[in-house]
C-alpha positions, 0 to 999 in steps of 0.5 A: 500500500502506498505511502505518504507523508503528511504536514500536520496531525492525523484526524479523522478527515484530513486534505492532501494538497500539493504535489501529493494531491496531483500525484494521487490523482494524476500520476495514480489516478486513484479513485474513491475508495481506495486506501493509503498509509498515511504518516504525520508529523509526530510518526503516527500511521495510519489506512485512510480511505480517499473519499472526495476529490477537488481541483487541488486536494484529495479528502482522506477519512481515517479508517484504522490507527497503526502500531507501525513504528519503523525508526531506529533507537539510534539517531544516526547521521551521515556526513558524506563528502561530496560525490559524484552525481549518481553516487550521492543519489545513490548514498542519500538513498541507501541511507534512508533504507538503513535507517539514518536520520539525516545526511550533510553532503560535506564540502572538503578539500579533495572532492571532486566535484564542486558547486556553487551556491546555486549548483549546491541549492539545486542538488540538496533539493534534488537529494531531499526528493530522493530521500522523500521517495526513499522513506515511502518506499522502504516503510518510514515513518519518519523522513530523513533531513538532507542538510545544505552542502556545508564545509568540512570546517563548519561541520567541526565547529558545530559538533563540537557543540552538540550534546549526546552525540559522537563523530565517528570519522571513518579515516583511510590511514586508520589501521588501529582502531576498528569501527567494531571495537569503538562502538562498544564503548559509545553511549551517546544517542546520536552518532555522526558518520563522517564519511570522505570523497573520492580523493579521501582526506588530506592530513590537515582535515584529519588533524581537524577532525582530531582536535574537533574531538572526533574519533578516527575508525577503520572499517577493515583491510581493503580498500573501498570506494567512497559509496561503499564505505558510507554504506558499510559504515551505515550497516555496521553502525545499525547492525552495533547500535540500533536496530538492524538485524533485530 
């Protein structure tokens, strides 16, 4: 059954509007009578039946409430450096299917690709609607926040200021510390994977990440592409700490 995110709470009627409302009847060209998931803003679920259409907006009557909690007891973020463009659709992606809660695409001195201010506008837009997509498909029920495209230096300084949380830098000249063995000791709730481009990082930025108070890791003896370690890294972290595999 379809899913669908809405701005608000759940009632016993609600209107959909927007694009969900043109998808609904244009894309779908769905009919009165049919049901829908329906997920608000505080990740209640609910089978709404659609019963009316208008120009603009689709009418839903509440038909059951759900027990339908998806959301992992870990709050997990990945910052990922800046990829290529099928390989950053990709990550932002794959990062709602493991549960994360948020992804911020990382500027950083090795990436290859680089935008301007509306280049990178553009591309957030891009990755929040593939994220949106992502939620619906795999069962969310909560969307995942695709930050702006932010500096490496600016990710420092404000996680340095977040409570309960950790960065967890996933450093290719790492060779000691295993992401496994690290993990073991961490507590806080929230756990930033900070994750770098195809170039990786140079020395400076890993001094940074050191003095920021993040903790370098390694995720094995090979060697892996950017991608692959963003999603490996994601799956170790869940697999440790949160839900997947439960």
């Amino acid at each position: 059954m379809r899913r669908l995110f809405y701005k608000g709470l759940l009632a016993d009627t609600i209107e959909i509007t927007g694009s969900d409302a043109h998808h609904l009847m244009h894309v779908m060209r769905a009919k009165a009578g049919q049901e829908i998931l329906v997920v608000d803003d505080e990740n209640q679920v609910a089978r709404m039946e659609m019963t009316a259409f208008r120009e603009d907006a689709v009418t839903l009557a509440l038909k059951e409430r759900l027990e339908a909690d998806t959301e992992s007891p870990v709050e997990l973020v990945l910052a990922q450096c800046l990829l290529k463009a099928d390989k950053m659709d990709m990550v932002v992606q794959k990062a709602v299917e493991l549960g994360a809660v948020g992804v911020i695409p990382v500027r950083s001195q090795n990436c290859v690709v680089r935008y301007d201010d509306k280049k990178a506008a553009a591309r957030q837009q891009r990755w929040q609607k593939i994220a949106d997509e992502a939620a619906k498909q795999c069962g969310r029920t909560a969307l995942l926040e695709v930050a702006p495209v932010t500096a490496i230096g600016e990710l420092l300084a404000a996680e340095q200021k977040a409570e309960d949380s950790v960065l967890v830098f996933f450093y290719e000249n790492e060779s000691e510390q295993t992401v496994k063995e690290y993990l073991r000791a961490v507590k806080a709730k929230r756990i930033v994977l900070l994750v770098g481009p195809e170039g990786g990082f140079s020395l400076a930025e890993a001094q940074a990440v050191a003095a920021a108070g993040g903790r370098s890791v390694t995720l094995g003896p090979r060697i892996l592409r950017a991608e692959t370690a963003a999603l490996a890294a994601l799956t170790v972290v869940q697999y440790e700490k949160g839900d997947l595999g439960s």
